[in-house]
C-alpha positions as CSV (number, residue, x, y, z in Angstrom):
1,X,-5.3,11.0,-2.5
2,X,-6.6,9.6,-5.7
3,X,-7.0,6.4,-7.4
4,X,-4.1,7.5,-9.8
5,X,-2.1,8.7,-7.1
6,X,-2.7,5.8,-5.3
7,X,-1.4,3.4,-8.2
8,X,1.6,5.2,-8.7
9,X,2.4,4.7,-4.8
10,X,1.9,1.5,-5.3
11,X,4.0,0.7,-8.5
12,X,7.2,2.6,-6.5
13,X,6.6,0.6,-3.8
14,X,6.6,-3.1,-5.7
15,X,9.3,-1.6,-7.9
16,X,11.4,-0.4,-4.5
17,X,11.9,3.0,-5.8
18,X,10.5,3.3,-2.2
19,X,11.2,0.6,0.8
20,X,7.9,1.8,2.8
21,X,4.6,3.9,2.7
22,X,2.7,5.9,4.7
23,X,-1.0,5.9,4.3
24,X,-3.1,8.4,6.5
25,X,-6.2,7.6,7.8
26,X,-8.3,9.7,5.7
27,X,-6.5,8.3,2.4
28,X,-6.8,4.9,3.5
29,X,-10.0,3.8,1.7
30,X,-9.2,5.1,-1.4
31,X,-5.9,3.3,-1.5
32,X,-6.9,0.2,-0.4
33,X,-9.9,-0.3,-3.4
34,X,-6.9,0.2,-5.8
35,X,-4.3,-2.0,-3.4
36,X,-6.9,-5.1,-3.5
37,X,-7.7,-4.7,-7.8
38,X,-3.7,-5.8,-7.6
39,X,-2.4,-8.8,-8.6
40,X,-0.2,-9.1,-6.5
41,X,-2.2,-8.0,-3.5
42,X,-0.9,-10.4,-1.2
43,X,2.7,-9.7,-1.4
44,X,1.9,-6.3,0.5
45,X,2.0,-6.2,4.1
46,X,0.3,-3.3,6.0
47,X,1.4,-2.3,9.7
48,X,-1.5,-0.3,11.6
49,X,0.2,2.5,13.4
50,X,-1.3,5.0,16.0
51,X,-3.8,7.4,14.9
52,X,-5.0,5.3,12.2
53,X,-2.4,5.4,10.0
54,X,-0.7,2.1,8.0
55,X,2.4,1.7,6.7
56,X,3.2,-0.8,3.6
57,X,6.1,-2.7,2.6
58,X,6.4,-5.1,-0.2
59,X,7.3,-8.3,0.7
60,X,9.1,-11.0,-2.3
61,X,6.7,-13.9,-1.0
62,X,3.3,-13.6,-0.4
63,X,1.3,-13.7,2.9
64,X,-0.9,-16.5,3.6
């Protein structure tokens, strides 16, 4: 995954073109430095699942 790729998952998701994604572990870095330049960072909730993997949701208030 790429930063550009990574963006674009991210738009869907906060757009809800897609209710949930799933990041592998090997992708994960990369998506989160683009995840954390958001403004709206904290209105996305990651879920570690087994193996290393997180999956996202967008969430209409923000975590504290």
């Amino acid at each position: 995954m790429d930063k550009a790729l990574a963006a674009k998952q991210i738009a869907e998701l906060r757009n809800g073109v897609i209710a949930e994604l799933l990041v592998k572990k090997e992708d994960f870095l990369t998506f989160r430095a683009v995840l954390i330049e958001q403004p709206d960072f904290k209105h996305f909730r990651g879920i570690a699942q087994r193996g290393g993997h997180v999956l996202y949701h967008y969430m209409d208030t923000p975590r504290s």
